[in-house]
N, C-alpha and C positions, 0 to 999 in steps of 0.2 A: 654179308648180311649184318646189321645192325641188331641189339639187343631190343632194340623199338619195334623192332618187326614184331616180335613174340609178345602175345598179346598181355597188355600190362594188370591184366586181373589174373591173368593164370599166375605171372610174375609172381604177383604178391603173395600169392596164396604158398606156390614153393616155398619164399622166403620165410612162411611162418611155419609151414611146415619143419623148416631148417634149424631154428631157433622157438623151440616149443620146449615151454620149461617143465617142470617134473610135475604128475599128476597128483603127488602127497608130497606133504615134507620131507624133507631129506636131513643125514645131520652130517658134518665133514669129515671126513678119513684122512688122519695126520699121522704120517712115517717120521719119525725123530722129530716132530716140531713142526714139520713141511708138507701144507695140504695135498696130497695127490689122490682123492677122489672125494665121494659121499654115498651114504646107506640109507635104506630107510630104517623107520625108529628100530623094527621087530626084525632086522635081517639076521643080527647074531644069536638070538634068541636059542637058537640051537647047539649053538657053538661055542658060547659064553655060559656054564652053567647057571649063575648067578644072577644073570643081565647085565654085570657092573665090570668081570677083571676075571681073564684068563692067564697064567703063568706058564712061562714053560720054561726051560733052559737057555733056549736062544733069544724070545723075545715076551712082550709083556703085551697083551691085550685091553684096553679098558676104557670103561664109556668116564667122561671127566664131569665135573661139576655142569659147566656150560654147555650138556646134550653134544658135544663130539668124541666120536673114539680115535684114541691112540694108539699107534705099535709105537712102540719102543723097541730097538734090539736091533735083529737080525732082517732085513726087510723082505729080502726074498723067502727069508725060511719063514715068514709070519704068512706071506700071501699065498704060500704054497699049501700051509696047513689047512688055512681059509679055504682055499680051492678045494684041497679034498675033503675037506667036511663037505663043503657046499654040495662038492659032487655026490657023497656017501648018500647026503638029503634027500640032494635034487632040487636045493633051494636052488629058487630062480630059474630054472628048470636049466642050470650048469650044465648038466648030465648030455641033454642034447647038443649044448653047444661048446663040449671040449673038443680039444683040437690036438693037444699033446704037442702046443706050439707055447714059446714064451715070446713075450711085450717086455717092452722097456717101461719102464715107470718113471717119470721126469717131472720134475719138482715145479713150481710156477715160473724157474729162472732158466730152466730148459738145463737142468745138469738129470742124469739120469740117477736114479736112487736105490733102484730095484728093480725087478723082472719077475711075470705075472702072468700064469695061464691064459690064453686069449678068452678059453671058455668061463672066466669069469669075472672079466675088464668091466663088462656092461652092469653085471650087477653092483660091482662097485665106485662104479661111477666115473673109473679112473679112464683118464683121457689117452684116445690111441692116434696109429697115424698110417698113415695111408698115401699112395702112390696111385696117378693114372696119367694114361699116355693118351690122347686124341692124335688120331691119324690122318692128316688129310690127304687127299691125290693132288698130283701139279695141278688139275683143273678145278681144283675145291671143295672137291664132295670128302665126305666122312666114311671112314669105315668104323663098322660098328657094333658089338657081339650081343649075343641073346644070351642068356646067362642059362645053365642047365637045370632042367626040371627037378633036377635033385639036389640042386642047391639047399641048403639052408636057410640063406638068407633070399628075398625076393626071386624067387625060381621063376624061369620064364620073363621075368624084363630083359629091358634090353641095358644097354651099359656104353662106358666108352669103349675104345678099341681095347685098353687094356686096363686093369685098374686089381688094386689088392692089400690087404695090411701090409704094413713093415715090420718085421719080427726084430726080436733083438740082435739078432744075429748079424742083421742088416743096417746099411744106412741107405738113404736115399737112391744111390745111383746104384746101388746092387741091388736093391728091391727091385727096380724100375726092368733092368735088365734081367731079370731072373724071373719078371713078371711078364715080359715082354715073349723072352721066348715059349716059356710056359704055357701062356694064353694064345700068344698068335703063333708061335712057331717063327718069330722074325727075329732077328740079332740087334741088339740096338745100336750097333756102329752103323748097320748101311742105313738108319732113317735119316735124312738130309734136314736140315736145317730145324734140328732139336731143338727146345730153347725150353727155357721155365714158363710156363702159362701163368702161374700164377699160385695162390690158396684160399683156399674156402674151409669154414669150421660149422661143423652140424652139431645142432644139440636139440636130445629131441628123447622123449621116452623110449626103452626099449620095448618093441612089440611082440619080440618073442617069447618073452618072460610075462608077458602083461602087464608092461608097464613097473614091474620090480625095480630094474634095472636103469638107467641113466646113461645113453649114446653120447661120448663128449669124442668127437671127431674131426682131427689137423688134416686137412687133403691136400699135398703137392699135385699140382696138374704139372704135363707138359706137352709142349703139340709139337709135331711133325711132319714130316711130308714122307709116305710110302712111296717109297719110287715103282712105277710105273711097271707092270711086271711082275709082283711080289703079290702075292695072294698069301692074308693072314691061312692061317690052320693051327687049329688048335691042338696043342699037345697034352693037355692032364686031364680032359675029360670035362673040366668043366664049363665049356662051351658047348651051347646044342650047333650055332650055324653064326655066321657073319656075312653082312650083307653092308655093299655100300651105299647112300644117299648122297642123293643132292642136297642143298643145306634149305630150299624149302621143301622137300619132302621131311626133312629131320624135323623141323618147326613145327611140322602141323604132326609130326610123330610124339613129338615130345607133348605138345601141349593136350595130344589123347591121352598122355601119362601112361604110356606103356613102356616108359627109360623109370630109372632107380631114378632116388633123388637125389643121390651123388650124382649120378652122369647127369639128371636133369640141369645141376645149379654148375657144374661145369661145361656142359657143351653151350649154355647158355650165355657163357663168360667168352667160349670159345668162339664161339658163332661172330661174336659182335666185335673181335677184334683179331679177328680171318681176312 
């Protein structure tokens, strides 16, 4: 299937969904010098007595002349104290979306700087990354999961076969396969003919927070062929069911908008060059 198949007004409307920039001002968040994220004007206002310059041992907190704040210091131990203020708050509504997971923090030249509560990435604007797997069958269809009702984030869409942050802990090909069997229950040695799909980056206000917070999202895709036999099953629970499509049933699914918009602007990518 062609990306011309999928009709070119839903197209568009995805891609602005994708790249939707922040509902207020934002001001930029510099670690040593090195921008890696942005706040809004009042988000320290809690955590800054002053408004202007927090001190501590390990690092230095402080909004600059030019309306952007600095750490200075120690960068994991500055983003950690962040986080649990933020949590103690509930600024941003943190509190829901901690995970007692750490992110890597990567400078604009891609070297990493520091490491970051997942549950408070989005209010600071700072940029994450992310892994998903499209599964095709040798005859073409997709397999494809329904995300569970208790999800967090978009409970009940649908998704690609597998897809998930990359913690620090992880780089790419360990996320993938950690995420793979996870989610489907499959090993990622026996998918045949792996390849990199490709990347797509989302920016777009956080809606869980109301828009507080700032989604700046890296996606690696990569597609495969589930051999023939292998039925996903999900292992951590956060899958409700998996179901597979033919790629015009997925088109006319996708364009009801009942996929994420990550799987929407991937399987999108995917479809047209299956």
């Amino acid at each position: 299937m062609q990306q011309s198949c999928l009709n070119p007004l839903w197209l568009d409307a995805l891609h602005a969904r994708a790249n939707c920039p922040p509902l207020r001002p934002r001001q930029d968040l510099l670690l040593n010098g090195e921008r890696i994220g942005s706040v809004e004007r009042d988000c320290f206002k809690q955590i800054v007595p002053d408004g202007q310059r927090l001190k501590t041992d390990a690092f230095v907190l402080e909004r600059s002349a030019d309306d952007c704040w600095h750490i200075t210091g120690q960068g994991t131990q500055a983003l950690a104290y962040i986080a649990q203020a933020c949590r103690t708050e509930n600024i941003g509504c943190v509190r829901e979306q901690w995970r007692d997971e750490l992110l890597a923090v990567f400078s604009p030249e891609n070297r990493q700087l520091a490491c970051v509560e997942r549950g408070v990435a989005r209010l600071l604007g700072i940029a994450t990354r992310a892994v998903h797997l499209v599964g095709f069958t040798s005859n073409g269809h997709v397999w494809v999961q329904q995300r569970s009702l208790d999800k967090a984030i978009d409970p009940g869409l649908w998704d690609t076969t597998v897809g998930g942050l990359v913690p620090a802990s992880d780089n790419l090909t360990k996320a993938l396969v950690r995420e793979t069997w996870e989610e489907a229950g499959i090993k990622l040695d026996v998918v045949q003919q792996l390849h990199a799909g490709g990347r797509v980056i989302v920016q777009h206000p956080n809606a869980r927070d109301g828009a507080i917070g700032y989604v700046v999202e890296q996606i690696d895709w990569f597609a495969g062929v589930i051999p023939d036999g292998i039925t996903p099953i999900n292992q951590d629970g956060e899958v409700s069911q998996f179901a597979l499509l033919q790629p015009l049933e997925l088109k006319l699914q996708m364009e009801s908008n009942v996929f994420t918009l990550d799987a929407s602007l991937i399987l999108s990518h995917a479809l047209s060059h299956h």
